[in-house]
C-alpha positions as CSV (number, residue, x, y, z in Angstrom):
1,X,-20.9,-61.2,-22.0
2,X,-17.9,-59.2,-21.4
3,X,-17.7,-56.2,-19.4
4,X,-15.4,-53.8,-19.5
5,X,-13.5,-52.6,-17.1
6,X,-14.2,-48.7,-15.7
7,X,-11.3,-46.2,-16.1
8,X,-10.1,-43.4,-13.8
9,X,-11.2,-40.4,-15.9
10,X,-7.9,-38.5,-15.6
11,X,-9.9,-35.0,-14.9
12,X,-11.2,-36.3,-11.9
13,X,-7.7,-36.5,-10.4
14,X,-7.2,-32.9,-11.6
15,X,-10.2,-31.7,-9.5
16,X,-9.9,-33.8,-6.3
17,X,-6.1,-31.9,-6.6
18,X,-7.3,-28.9,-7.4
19,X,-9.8,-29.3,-4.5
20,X,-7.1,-30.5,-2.0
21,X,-5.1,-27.5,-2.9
22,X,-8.1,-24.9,-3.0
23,X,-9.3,-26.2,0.9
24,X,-5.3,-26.5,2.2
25,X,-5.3,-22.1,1.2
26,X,-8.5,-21.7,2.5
27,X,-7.1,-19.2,5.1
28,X,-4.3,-18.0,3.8
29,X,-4.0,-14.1,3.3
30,X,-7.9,-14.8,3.2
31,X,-9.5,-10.6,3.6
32,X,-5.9,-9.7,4.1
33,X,-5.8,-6.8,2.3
34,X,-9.1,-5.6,3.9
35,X,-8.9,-2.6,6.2
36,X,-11.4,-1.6,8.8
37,X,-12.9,1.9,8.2
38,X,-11.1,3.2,11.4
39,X,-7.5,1.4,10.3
40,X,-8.2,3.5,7.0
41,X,-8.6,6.7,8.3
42,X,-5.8,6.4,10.5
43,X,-3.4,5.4,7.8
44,X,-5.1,8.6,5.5
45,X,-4.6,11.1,8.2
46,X,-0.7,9.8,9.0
47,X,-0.1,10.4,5.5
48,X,-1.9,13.2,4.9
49,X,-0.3,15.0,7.5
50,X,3.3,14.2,6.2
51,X,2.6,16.8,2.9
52,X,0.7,15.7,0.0
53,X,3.5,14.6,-2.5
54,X,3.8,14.6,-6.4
55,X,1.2,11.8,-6.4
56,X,-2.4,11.9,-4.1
57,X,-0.9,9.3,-0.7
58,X,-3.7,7.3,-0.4
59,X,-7.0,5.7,-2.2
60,X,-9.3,3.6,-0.1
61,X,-11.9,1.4,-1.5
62,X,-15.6,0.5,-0.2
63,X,-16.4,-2.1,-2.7
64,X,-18.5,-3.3,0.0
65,X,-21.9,-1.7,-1.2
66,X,-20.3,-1.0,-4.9
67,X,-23.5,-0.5,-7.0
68,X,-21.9,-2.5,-10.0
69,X,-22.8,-5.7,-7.8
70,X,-25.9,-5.0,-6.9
71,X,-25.0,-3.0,-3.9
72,X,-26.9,0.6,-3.1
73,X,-23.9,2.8,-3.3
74,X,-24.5,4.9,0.0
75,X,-23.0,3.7,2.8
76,X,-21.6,6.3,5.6
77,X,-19.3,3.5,7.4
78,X,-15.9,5.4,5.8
79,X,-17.4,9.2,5.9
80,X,-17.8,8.8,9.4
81,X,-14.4,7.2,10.1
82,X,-13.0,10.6,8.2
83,X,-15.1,13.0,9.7
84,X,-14.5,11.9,13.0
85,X,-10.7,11.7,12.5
86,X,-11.1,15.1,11.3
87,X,-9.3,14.3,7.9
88,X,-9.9,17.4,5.3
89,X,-8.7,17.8,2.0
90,X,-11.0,14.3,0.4
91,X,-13.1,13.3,-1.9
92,X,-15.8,10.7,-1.6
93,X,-17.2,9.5,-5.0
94,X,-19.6,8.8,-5.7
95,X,-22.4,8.5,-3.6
96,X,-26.3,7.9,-4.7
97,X,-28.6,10.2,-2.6
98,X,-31.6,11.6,-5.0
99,X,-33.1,13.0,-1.8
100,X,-29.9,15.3,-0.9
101,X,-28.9,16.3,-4.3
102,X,-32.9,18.0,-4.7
103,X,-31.9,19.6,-1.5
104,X,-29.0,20.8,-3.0
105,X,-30.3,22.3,-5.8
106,X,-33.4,24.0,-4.4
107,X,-30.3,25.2,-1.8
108,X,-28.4,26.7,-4.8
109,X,-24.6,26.7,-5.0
110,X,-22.6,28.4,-2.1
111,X,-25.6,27.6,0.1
112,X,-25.3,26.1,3.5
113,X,-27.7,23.1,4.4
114,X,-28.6,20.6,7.3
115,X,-28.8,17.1,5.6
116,X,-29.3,13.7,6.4
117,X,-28.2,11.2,4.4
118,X,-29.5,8.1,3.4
119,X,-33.1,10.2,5.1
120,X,-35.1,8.2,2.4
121,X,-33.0,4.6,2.7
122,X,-34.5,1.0,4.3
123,X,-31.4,-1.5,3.9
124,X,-29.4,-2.0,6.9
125,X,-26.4,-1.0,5.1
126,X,-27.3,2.4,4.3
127,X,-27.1,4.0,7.4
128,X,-28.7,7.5,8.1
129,X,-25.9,10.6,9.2
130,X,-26.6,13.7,10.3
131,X,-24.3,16.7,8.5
132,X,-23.7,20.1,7.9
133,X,-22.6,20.8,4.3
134,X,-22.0,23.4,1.8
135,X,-23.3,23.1,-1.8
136,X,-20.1,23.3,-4.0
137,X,-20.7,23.0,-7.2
138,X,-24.0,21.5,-9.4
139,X,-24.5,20.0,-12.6
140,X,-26.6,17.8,-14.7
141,X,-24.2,15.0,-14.2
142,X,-23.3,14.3,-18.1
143,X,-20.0,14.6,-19.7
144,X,-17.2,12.4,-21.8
145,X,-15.1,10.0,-19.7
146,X,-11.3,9.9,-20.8
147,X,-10.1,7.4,-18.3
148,X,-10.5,3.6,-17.9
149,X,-13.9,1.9,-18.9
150,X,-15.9,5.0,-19.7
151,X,-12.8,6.8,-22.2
152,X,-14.8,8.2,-24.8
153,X,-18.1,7.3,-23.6
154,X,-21.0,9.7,-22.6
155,X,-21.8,9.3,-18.6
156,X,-24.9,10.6,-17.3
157,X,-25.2,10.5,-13.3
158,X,-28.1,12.6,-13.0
159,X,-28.7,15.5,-11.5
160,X,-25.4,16.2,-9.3
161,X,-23.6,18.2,-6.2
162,X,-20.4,18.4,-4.8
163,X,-21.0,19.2,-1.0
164,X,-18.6,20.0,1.2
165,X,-19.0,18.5,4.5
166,X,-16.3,19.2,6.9
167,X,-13.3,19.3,4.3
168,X,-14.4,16.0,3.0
169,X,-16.4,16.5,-0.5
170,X,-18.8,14.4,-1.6
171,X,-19.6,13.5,-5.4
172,X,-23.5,13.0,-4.3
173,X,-25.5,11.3,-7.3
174,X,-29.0,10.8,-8.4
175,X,-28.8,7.7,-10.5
176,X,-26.6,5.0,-8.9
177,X,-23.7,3.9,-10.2
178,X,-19.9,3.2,-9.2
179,X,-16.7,5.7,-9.8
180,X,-15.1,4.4,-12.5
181,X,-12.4,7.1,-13.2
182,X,-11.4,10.0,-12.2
183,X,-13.7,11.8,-14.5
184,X,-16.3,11.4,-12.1
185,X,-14.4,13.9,-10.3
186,X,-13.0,16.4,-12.7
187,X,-16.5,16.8,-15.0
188,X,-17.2,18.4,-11.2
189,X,-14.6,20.6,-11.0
190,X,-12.3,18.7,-8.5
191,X,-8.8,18.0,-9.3
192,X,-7.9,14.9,-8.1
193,X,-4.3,15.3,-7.5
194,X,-5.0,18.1,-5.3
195,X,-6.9,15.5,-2.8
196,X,-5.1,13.9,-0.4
197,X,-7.0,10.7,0.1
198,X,-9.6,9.5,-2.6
199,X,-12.5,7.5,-1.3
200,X,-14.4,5.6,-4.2
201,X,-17.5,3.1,-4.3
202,X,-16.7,0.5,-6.8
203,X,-15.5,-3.5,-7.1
204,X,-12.7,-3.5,-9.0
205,X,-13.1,-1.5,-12.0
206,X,-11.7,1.7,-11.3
207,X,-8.2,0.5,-11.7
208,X,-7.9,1.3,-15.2
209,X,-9.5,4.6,-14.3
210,X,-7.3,5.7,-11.8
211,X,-4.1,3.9,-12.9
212,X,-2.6,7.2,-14.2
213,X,-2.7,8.6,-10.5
214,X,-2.2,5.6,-8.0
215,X,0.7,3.0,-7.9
216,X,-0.9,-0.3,-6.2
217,X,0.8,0.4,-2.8
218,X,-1.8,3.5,-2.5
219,X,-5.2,1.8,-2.8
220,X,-6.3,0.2,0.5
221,X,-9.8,-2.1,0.8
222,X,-11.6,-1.2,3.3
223,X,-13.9,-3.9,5.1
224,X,-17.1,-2.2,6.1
225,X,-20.5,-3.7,6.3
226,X,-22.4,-3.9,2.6
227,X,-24.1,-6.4,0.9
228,X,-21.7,-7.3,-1.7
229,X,-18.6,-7.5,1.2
230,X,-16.6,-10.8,0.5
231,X,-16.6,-11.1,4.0
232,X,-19.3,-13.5,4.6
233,X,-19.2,-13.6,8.5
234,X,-20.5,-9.8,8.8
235,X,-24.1,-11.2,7.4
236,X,-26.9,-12.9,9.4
237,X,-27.2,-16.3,8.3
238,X,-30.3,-18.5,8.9
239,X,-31.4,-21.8,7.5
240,X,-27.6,-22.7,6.6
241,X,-26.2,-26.1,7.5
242,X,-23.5,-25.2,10.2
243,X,-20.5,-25.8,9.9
244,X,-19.3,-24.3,6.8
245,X,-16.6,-22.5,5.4
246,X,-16.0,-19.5,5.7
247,X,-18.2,-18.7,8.0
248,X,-16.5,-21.4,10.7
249,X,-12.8,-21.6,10.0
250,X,-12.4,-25.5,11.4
251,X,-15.0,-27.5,9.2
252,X,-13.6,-30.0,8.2
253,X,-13.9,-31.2,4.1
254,X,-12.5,-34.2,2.4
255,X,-12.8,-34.9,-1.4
256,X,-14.5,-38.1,-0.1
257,X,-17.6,-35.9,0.9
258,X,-18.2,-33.8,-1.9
């Protein structure tokens, strides 16, 4: 009987490479473009405060609780980085509060209201705050995008007001969903290069959406707590094997173990 002799499948050296080269970056520029919520505001007020130029200074991103992965599109982290840095003339979009935007609307427009946001809200990552606000502008949330992935789509956010809470307006929603373009602020009546620092809740897709106002230099990730953060270490693990990567930056892997 003759047996043949087994041959090294060549894809299996491109993987074991592939996963050499994969562990040996495992740290570098790992969550380096990730800003903390204070490191953002800072950076917003210094350039706010140099004169708003042809093109709106700055654009951070919580894609840490965007609601197009799952997350609940209400977190207060960045709002009360900028309120406290008393930063004025910016726009938070969007944020999903049904609760606020009834009281809003029984308020009427021009009203002034005591709020709490998130009142209504369980998750850990939707933290409650306590504000003062002034009811902007309402609407029924519907309109035509002309930007990015929503260009000549209908959008319905549901019922919706702009509230003004210390300079800072917020784009407060009643279905969730992430800020795609900058329709989400003009169908409100904002003009968005008239705001010097844009806050939206969204992953990645508002790029194409926003691509007509922002170079790449002007959009800043901003590392707060939220459940679809790529920062693994700011969640409470149990029942995990320990160690493992990322969430303890010397285990140690071989191709040999996996």
């Amino acid at each position: 009987m003759a047996c043949p002799l087994r041959r090294e499948d060549p894809s299996d050296r491109g993987a074991d490479a592939a996963g050499r080269r994969l562990y040996r970056m495992r740290l570098s520029d790992r969550h380096a473009r990730l800003r903390g919520a204070g490191d953002a505001a800072r950076v917003s007020l210094d350039r706010a405060q140099r004169g708003r130029p042809d093109r709106a200074p700055s654009h951070p991103v919580d894609h840490l609780q965007a609601p197009g992965g799952g997350g609940r599109g209400n977190t207060t982290t960045i709002l009360s980085a900028f309120l406290e840095a008393g930063i004025r003339d910016c726009v938070l979009a969007v944020f999903y509060d049904s609760i606020a935007v009834n009281a809003a609307f029984v308020a009427g427009e021009g009203a002034y209201l005591s709020l709490t946001l998130n009142s209504a809200e369980d998750s850990q990552f939707s933290e409650p705050l306590d504000v003062t606000a002034r009811v902007e502008r309402l609407s029924n949330g519907q309109f035509v995008g002309e930007y990015g992935m929503v260009a000549g789509k209908t959008v319905e956010t549901g019922c919706t007001a702009v509230l003004d809470v210390g300079g800072v307006r917020i784009v407060a929603v009643s279905q969730r969903q992430q800020c795609l373009s900058t329709d989400y602020l003009t169908a409100f009546g904002i003009d968005p290069a008239s705001c010097r620092v844009i806050v939206v809740k969204s992953r990645g897709h508002f790029r194409a959406g926003f691509e007509h106002l922002f170079n790449p230099d002007q959009i800043y990730e901003v590392d707060v707590a939220g459940l679809t953060s790529p920062n693994l270490a700011t969640f409470g693990w149990q029942y995990l094997p320990r160690p493992v990567f990322p969430l303890d930056e010397h285990a140690a892997w071989s191709v040999d173990q996996a």
